[in-house]
Each structure stands twice: as structure tokens, then as C-alpha cells.
N, C-alpha and C positions, 0 to 999 in steps of 0.2 A: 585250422582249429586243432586244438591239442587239446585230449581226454587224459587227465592222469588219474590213474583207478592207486588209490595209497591205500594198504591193507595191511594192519599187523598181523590179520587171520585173515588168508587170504580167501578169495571165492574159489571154489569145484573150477579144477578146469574148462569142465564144460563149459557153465556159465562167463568163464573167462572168454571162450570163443564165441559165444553168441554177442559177450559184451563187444570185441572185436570187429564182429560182423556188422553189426551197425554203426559201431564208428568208421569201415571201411566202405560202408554203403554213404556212410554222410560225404566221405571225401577228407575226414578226418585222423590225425595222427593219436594212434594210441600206445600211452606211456604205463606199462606198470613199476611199482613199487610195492612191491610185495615182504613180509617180514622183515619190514625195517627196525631197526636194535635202537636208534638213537635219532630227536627231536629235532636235526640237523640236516638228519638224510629229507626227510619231508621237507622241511624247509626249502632246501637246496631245488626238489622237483617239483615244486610249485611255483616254484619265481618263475615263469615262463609259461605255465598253464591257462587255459580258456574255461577249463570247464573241472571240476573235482570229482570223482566218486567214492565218497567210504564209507564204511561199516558202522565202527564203534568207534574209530579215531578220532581225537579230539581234534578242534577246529574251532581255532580262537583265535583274540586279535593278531598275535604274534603270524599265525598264517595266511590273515588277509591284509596286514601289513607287508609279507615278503612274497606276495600274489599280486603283483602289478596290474596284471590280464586279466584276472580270473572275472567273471561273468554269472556263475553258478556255482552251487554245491550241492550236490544230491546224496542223503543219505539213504543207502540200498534197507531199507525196515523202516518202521512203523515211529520208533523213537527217536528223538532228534536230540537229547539235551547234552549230546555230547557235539552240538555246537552252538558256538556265540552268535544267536540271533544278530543282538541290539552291533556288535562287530560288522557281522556282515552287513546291516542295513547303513551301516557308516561310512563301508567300503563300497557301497553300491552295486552287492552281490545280492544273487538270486538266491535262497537257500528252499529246498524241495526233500520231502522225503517219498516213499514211493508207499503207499496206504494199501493194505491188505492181500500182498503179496507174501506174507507172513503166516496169514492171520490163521488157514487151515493148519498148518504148525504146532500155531502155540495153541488152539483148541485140541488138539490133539494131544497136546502136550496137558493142559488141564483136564483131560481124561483119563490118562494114564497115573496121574498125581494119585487123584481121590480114586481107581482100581486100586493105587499100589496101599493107600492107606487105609479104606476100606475091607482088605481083603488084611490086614492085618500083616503088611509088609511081607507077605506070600510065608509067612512063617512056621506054615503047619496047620495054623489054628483057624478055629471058626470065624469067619468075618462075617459083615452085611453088603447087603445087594444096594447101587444107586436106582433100581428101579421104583420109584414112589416116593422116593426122597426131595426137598422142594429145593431148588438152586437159584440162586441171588444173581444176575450179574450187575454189576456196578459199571455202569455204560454199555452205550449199547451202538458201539461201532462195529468196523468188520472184524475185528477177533470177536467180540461179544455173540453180533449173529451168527458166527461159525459155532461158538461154545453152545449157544440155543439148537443148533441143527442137530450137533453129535449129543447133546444133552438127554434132546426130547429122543432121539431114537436108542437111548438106555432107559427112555421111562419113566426121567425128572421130570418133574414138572417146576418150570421156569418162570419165571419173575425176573423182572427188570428196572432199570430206575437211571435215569439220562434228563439231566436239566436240559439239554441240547436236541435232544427228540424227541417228538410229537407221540403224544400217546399211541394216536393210529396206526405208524408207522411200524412202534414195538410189535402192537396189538395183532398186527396185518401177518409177523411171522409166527403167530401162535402164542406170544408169548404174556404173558399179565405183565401190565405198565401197573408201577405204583408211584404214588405220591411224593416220596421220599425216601432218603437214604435211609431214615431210622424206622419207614415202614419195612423196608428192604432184610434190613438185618434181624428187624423184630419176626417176621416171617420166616425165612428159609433157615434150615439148617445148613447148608452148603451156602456160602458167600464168595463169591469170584470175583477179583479186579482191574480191570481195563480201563481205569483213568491215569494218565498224563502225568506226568509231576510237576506241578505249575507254582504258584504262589499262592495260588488257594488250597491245592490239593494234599502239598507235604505236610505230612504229618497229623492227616484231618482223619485216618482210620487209629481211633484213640477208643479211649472208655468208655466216651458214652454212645458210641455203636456197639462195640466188641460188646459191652455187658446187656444189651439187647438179644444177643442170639440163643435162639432156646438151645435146651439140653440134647448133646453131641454136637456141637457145634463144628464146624471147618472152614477154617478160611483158606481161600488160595489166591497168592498175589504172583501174576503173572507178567503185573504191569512194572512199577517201579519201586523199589526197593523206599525210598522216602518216602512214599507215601505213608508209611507205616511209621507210626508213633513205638517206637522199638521199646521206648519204658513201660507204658502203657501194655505194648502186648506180653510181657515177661510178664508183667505184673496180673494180669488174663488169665493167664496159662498157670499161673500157680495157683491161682486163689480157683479156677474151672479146668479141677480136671477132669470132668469128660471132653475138653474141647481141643481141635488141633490144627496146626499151622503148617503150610502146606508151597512152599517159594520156590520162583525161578531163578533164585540168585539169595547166597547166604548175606543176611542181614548183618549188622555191626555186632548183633547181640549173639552171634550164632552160637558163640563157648560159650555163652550164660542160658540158651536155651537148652544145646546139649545136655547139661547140668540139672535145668529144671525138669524139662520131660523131654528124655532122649526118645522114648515112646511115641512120642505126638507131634514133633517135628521134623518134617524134615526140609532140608533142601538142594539143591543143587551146586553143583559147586563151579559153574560160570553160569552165564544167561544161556538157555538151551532153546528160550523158544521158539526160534526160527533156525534152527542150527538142524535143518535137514538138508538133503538135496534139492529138493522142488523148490524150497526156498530160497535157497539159495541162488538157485539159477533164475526163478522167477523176478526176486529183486534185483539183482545186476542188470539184467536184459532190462528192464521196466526202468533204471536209473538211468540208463545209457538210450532209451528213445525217449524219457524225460529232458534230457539235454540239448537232443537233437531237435526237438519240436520247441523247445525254449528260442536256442539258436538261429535257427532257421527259419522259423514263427511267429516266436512271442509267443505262445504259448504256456502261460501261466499258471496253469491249473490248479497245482500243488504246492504252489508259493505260501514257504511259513511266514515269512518275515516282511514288512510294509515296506 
């Protein structure tokens, strides 16, 4: 069996070695490809592979056309849309991504967000406390319940809304389940997001949520950048200024937000939110006994694609 780990940003060595260890415990040959320059190099180390691991790199028909072998793809995070489902199931690959090996991370990472915008981007000046302030999250998977754990121990008080889960379930972590999305944003002043980017989801955080949120409003998208109706939120943000935007990766509109309120936005300027060490090591190792328990199993667990 041959693992090829294809990484334009590659994993911590660390985690490079634990990914190792378990390919050398399965009995399995592991290939890296690391900072590759050109669409070619990939190509070339995957006509031969049994099993794929990457990051953020794209993986479409063109690689499960010159992937002969291939059996799986496991993407080390939470996001998958940087690969071709409806491909893979065509090819008669496995595709997995590895769920909440992240997810401490990017809570983390939306806590630091609204401290840094809250405290008035650490500028000298008086800011407010998130203690007593009400927070939205919009899903409520495993980044959502991490964002709820670190939330409530600042002193939010949390609200939630997940067509996918069971009220009790919210409920059971402390958290208020509500009805709807537009109960959701009509409630909190803080609005956090952790859904998917689907065919339902792009483009559905528009006007008639955004003009739900009461005064001081903050959004933060942690999830994916399409989700967000970009006209729509320029158009938010000019017409409410006390409100503010708050991303883990700059939106299309990013010089037209600059422009409108360089104040009230901010964001990042790659995806950061699993871009620590823990995470890093956590998802590699978790891709690579994903494969091995597929391989060797059947083990399906994580399977995106039918």
C-alpha cells in the first residue's frame, strides 16, 4: 500500500512523523510531496498511489483520472470543498475528512477575533468586556461546541440553531436551542458561523438575517468565505455602523470593505483556523489511521461521498 501525503503547506514535522509511524506500523510505503510549484508534480505522484492525504489541495477529476490505484482521499480538517465529490464517487474512491481535530483551534481562534475587536483592536482606547454579551452560533457541530465551551467560560451567554440537531442535544451543553436562523440573529449580538458551503448554504448570510441583529452587532465567519452574500454585507455595514465583520479568510470584497469601515473589519489574510501545532499534528495522524482502518477494515466512518 502506498500513502502519498501532497501538501503545498506542508504538516509540522512532527506530525509528519507520527503520520509515518502509522503508515510503517500498517506495513505501508509513505510518499511525501511536499511544496510542490506545479499541477504536474501531483499528477505525476499519484498515478501510483493507494490512498491520498491533503490539506487544502485541490482534488478533481483530473487527479482521480491519473490515480489509477487510488482507494481514498482523506482530507486532514474539517472542510472538504476543495475536493470533487460527484469525481471521486465516479472513480470509486473513498473520500473522508478527519471532524474535529480542528475544531479547539478555530474556537480559539474565534475568541481571539471578538477580544481583538472588542477591546478596540488593543489601540489604547476603552473597549467592552464579552462577559454578558449573547453569542449565536449558527451550527452546532464540533467547532460550534468548542466555541460554546470557551464562550460560556468568558461569560456569553450562548444560543444555538442547527437543523441537524436535536434540541436536547444543544440543550444538554448548556446551551439555548432556538428555532431558527432568524431567531438566532434576531437574538444575539455576537453571530458565529460553522456551516458548510453547500448548495443551500452559499450565499444564504444575506439581508434579511444581517438586518435582524440588534445594535452592535458582530459577525464572525470562521466557516467558509461563500457563505456570505458579499453585496449584501458591504451593503450592512454601510447603511450599520455600529456593526462589525469579523473572517478567517478575506472575502472578495475585502478593498471595498477596507474602504467602508476599515474600523469594523477585519480579517485574515490566509485560513488560520486550524493553523496551529495541535492541529496540525492532531489531523495528519487522525488521516493516516483513517486510511489504515478503511484499508485494512472497511471502515467507513467519515465517508463524504456515496
Amino acid at each position: 500500500m502506498k500513502i502519498l501525503v501532497a501538501t503545498e503547506k506542508p504538516f509540522a514535522p512532527v506530525a509528519v512523523d507520527g503520520i509515518r509511524k502509522v503508515a510503517v506500523e500498517a506495513g505501508a510505503d509513505l510518499v511525501l510531496l511536499e511544496k510542490y510549484t506545479n499541477r504536474q508534480q501531483l499528477l505525476d505522484a499519484v498515478a501510483d498511489a493507494d490512498a491520498l492525504i491533503v490539506r487544502s489541495d485541490i482534488v478533481d477529476k483530473a487527479i482521480f483520472d491519473a490515480a489509477r490505484n487510488l482507494k481514498i482521499v482523506v482530507r486532514a480538517g474539517a472542510g472538504y470543498d476543495n475536493i470533487d465529490l460527484a469525481s471521486a464517487t465516479a472513480a470509486g474512491v473513498c473520500v473522508m475528512n478527519t471532524p474535529g481535530q480542528n475544531a479547539n483551534a478555530v474556537a480559539e481562534l474565534v475568541a481571539g477575533l471578538l477580544l481583538y475587536a472588542v477591546r478596540n483592536r488593543f489601540n489604547g482606547t476603552s473597549g467592552t468586556e464579552l462577559k454578558g454579551k449573547t453569542l449565536g452560533l449558527l451550527a452546532f457541530g464540533n467547532v460550534g461546541r468548542n466555541v460554546a465551551r470557551v464562550a460560556k467560560g468568558l461569560g456569553m451567554d450562548v444560543y444555538a440553531y442547527d437543523a441537524f440537531c436535536p434540541k436536547e442535544a444543544i440543550e444538554k451543553d448548556g446551551v439555548k436551542a432556538v428555532d431558527s436562523p432568524e431567531e438566532l440573529f434576531r437574538t444575539c449580538q455576537v453571530v458565529s458561523l460553522h456551516i458548510p458551503a453547500t448548495d443551500e448554504t452559499r450565499n444564504s448570510i444575506n439581508h434579511s438575517l444581517l438586518d435582524l441583529m440588534p445594535k452592535g452587532a458582530i459577525l464572525v465567519n470562521t466557516a467558509r468565505k461563500e457563505v456570505i452574500n458579499e453585496h449584501d454585507l458591504v451593503e450592512w455595514l454601510e447603511q450599520r455602523t455600529d456593526a462589525r465583520y469579523l473572517a478567517d479568510i478575506q472575502p472578495a470584497c475585502h478593498e471595498q470593505l477596507l474602504e467602508v469601515c476599515p474600523e469594523r473589519y477585519f480579517a485574515t489574510p490566509k485560513k488560520m483556523g486550524a493553523q496551529t501545532a495541535e492541529a496540525n499534528i492532531n489531523a495528519g495522524i487522525a488521516a493516516a489511521k483513517q486510511i489504515v482502518d478503511f484499508i485494512v477494515n472497511g471502515n467507513e466512518r467519515f465517508r463524504l461521498n456515496k
